[in-house]
N, C-alpha and C positions, 0 to 999 in steps of 0.2 A: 524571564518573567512572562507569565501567561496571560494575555490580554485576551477576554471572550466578551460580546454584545451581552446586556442582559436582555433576557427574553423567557418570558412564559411557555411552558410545556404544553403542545396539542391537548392531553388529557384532563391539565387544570382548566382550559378554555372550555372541551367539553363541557366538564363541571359543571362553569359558570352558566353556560348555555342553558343546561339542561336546567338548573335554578332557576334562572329568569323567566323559561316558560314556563314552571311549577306556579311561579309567583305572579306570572299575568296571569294564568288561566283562574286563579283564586282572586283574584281584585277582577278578572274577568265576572265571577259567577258575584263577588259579592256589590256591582254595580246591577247585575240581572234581578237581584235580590230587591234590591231598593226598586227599582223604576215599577216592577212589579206589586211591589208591598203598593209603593204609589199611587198606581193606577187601579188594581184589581177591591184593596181592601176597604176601601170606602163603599163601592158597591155592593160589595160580597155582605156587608155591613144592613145597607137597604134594602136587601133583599132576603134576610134571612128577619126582618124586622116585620117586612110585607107580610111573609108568609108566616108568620106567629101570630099576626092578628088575621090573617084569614082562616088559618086553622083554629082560632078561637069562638072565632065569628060560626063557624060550621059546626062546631060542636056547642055551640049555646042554642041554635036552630034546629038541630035534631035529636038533639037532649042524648048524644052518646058519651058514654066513659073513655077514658085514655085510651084503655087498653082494647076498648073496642075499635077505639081510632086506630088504632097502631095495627090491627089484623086487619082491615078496612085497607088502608094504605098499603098492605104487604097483599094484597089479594091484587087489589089495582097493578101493583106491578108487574106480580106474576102474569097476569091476560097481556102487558104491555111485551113483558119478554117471551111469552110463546103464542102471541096470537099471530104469527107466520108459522109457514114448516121452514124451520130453520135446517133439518138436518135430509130433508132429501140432495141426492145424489149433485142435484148444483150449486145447493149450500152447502152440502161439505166439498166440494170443489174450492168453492171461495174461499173455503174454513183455510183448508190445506195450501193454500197458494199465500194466504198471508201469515200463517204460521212459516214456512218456508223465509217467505219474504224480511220474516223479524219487524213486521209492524207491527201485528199485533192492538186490533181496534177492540178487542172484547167485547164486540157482540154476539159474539156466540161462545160458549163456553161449556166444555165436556160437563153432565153431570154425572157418571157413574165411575167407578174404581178403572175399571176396564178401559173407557175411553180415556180418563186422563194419563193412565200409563202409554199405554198406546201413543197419546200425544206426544209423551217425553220422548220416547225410542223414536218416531216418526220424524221428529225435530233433531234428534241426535246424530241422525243416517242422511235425513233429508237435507240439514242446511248446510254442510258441507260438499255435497252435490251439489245446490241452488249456488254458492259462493264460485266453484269452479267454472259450474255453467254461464252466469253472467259474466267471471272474468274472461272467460275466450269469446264469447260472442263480441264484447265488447274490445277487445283484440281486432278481433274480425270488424266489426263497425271501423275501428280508427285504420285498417288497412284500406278500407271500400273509402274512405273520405281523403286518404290521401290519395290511391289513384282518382277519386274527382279533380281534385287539385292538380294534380301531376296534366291531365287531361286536360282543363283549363288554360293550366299557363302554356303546357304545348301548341296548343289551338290557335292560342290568342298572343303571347310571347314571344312566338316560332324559337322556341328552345327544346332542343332534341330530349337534353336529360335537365329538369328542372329539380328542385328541391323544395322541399314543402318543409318548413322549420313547426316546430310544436305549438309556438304562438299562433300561428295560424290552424291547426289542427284541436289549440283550447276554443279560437275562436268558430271554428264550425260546429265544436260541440256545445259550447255556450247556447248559440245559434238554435241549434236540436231542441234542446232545454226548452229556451222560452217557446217556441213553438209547440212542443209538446204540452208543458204547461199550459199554454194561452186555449189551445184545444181541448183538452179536458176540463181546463174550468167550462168552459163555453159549452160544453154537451152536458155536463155536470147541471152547470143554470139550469138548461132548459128542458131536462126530465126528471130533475129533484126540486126544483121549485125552490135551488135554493138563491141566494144574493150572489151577485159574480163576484163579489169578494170573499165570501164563507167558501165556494164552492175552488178559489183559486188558493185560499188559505187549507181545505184538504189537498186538495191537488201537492201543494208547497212539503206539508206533513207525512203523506204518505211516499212523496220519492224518496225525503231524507227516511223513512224509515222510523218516523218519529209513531203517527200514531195514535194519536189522543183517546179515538174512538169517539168523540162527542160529534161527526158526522161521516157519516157511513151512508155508501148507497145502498139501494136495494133493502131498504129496511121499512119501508110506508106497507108492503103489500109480499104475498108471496113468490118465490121467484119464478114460479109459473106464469104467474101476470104479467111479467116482464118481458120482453119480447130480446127472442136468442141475439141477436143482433147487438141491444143494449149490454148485456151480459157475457154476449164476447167483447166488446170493447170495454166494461170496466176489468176484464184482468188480462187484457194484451196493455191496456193501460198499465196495470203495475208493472208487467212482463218489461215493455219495451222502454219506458221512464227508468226505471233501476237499472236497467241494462245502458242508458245515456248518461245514466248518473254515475255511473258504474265505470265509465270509460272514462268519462270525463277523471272521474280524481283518481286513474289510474296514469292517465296523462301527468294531474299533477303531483301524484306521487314520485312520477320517474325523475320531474322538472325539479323536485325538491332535493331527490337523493342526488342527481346530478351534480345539481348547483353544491350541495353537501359535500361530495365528493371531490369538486374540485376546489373548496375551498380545503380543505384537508390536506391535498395533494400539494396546496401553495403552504400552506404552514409548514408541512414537509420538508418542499421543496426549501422553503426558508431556515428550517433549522439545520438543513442540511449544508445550505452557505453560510450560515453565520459559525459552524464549523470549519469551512475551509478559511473562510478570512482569520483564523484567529492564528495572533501573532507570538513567538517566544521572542521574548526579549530580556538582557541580562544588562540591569544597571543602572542609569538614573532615566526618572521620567520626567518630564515637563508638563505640569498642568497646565489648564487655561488659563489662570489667570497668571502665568509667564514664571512663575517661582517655579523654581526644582525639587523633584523628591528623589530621595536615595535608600539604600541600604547599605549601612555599614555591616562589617563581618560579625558585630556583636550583636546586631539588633533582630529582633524582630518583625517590629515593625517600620514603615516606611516614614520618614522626616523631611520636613521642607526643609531648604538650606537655605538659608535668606544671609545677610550680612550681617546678620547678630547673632547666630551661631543657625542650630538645628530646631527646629521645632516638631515633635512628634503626632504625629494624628493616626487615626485609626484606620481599616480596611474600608468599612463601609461609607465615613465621612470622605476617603479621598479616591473610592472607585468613581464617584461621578465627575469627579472634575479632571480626572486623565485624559490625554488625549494625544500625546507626542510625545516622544522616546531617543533617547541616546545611547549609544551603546556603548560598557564598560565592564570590566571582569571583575563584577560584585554576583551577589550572590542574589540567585532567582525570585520570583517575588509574582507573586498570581494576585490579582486584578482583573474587576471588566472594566469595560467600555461602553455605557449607554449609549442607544440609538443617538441620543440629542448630540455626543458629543463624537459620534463619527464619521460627521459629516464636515463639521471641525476637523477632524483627523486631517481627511482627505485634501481639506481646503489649505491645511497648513504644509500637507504634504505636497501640493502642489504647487504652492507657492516657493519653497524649500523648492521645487526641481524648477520652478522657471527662472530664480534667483541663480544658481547653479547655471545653467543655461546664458543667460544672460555674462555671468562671470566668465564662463568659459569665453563665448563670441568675443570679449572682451580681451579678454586677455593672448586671444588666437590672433586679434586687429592687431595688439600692439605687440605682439612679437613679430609679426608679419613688418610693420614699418621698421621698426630695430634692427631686422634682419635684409631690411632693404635699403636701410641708410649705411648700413655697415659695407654691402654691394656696393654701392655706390660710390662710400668712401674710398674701396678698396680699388676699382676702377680709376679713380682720379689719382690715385698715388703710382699707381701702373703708368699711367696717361705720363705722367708728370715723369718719371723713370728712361718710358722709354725716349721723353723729348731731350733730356741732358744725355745720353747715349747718343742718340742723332748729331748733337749738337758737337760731344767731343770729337764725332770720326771725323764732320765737317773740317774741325780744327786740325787733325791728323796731318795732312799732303800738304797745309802751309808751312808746317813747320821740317820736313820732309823737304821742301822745296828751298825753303829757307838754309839747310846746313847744307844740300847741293852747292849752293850757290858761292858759299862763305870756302867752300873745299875747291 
């Protein structure tokens, strides 16, 4: 009979995995749903209530029709969106470094045939180059902060070869992070005039790559007003922020496929013992709860033998409650052995060899006495043997002396 542990296949567990984060990330987005609906749709609500009655109030004052309103409105825009030069040479600079970047604020937007194609192809050559380039840079970055590290503990440790573990190379890029962040919001404030919290909340959006476009610098004035200074620092901003962010969850990509890796390698490793433990055995079994099961030459299936005769039960009712085996030349019989009840196994198995153990010592003591009272007995009848020997020669020369005498 083949006794094997049950146990779940790597690939079903995948499965399950891959399920569970299907079904967080969806009870994920539909909690973002609600807190959202929550918070934004009452406002969204008085605000579009506001501006009905002031767009009533402005056309009852200047006596215009809808539809004059509505080109009114669209003319207002249009001055809003081209009253910069948006596309000289250092706005399309910006254009192109956040089209790369996959932000994407939509403040500026191709309007002719030619520019939009152009965009597509640009973006199709371009952000596969932008993807490699941030990956090695930031390669390079997480090499330059572990020799700081290494440097450090040398210094300060006196350890020749020191090791720098990833936790600590997440937490110097962490580190980068908020500093970078806490700096551009802080230059952000204080040449857009915006709240240091609006201005830390783009900062947040544009490293993840998020994006919104509802603040954008560089958009009050043209970018010639701007002094080169400011406008190298908002796109070494994106440059070297993506390139931190960049390293960073390349860090924890490795930490995840890692840690992935070696749990796989233990499931492995696991199914591959639970292989070698597995035992043949041919004949009756002993459950836990101390009754025996058998196979006769006719059956089937396996039966408990109790003292009122056989009782028959199925594979699947009496694979869990196996757990200890006797050997008989009956016919083979395949079974597992759950985890719960292997541990049983071992306990009953060891108890079985210290009981054995125990009988042996025992029975080694009392052959040993048996064998030494026998010695000894056999000594005392020797003892006893040789004193009546002694005793008769003593008697010899009297009697010897004795028929001298009489002759």
């Amino acid at each position: 009979m083949l006794l094997t542990p049950q146990s779940t296949t790597p690939n079903r567990i995948q499965k399950y995995r891959t399920l569970a984060y299907v079904v967080t990330i969806l009870v994920y987005l539909v909690i973002g749903a609600a807190i959202f609906d929550k918070l934004e749709s009452t406002e969204e609500s008085l605000r579009r209530n506001n501006l009905t009655a002031r767009i009533d109030l402005f056309r009852q004052q200047h006596n215009i029709s809808h539809q004059d309103f509505i080109n009114l409105t669209r003319t207002v825009e249009l001055r809003i969106l081209y009253r910069k030069k948006q596309w000289k040479f250092i706005g399309s600079f910006y254009y192109v470094t956040v089209v790369l970047a996959l932000i994407g604020y939509g403040h500026a937007i191709p309007n002719t045939f030619a520019g939009r194609a152009v965009t597509i192809a640009y973006a199709l050559i371009g952000i596969p180059m932008w993807l490699i380039m941030i990956q090695s840079v930031g390669e390079r970055l997480n090499s330059l902060i572990r020799f700081v590290l290494k440097y450090i503990k040398r210094k300060f440790q006196k350890r020749r070869e020191p090791q720098v573990t990833a936790m600590e190379l997440l937490t110097c890029e962490a580190l980068l992070t908020v500093l970078t962040v806490a700096a551009g919001s802080y230059v952000f404030h204080r040449h857009e005039n915006w709240r240091y919290f609006d201005a830390f909340y783009y900062c947040l959006l544009t490293l993840t790559t998020i994006g919104f476009g509802d603040l954008v610098p560089m958009q009050k004035d043209d970018y010639e007003n701007f002094g080169w200074l400011y406008i190298l620092f908002c796109i070494m901003f994106i440059l070297t922020g993506l390139t931190i962010v960049a390293s960073s969850g390349n860090l924890l990509i490795l930490r995840f496929v890692e840690t992935n890796t070696k749990r796989c390698q233990h499931e492995r490793y696991e199914m591959e013992e639970r292989r070698r433990q597995q035992v043949h055995i041919i004949g009756d079994v002993i459950s836990s709860n101390g009754r025996l099961v058998t196979l006769e030459d006719d059956e089937d299936t396996p039966s408990f033998r109790t003292s009122n005769g056989a009782q028959h039960i199925t594979l699947d009712n009496s694979s869990s409650a196996l757990s200890l085996c006797s050997c008989r030349a009956q016919p083979s019989l395949t079974a597992c052995i759950p985890m719960s009840c292997k541990k049983k196994f071992k306990r009953k198995q060891q108890n079985i060899l210290n009981n054995s153990k125990q009988s042996f010592v025992k029975s080694q003591i009392t052959n040993t006495r048996t064998l030494r009272q026998e010695i000894l007995d056999s000594l005392q009848t020797k003892n006893d043997i040789d004193e009546n020997i002694a005793l008769q020669r003593s008697y010899l020369p009297v009697e010897k002396i004795q028929k001298r005498s009489s002759i």
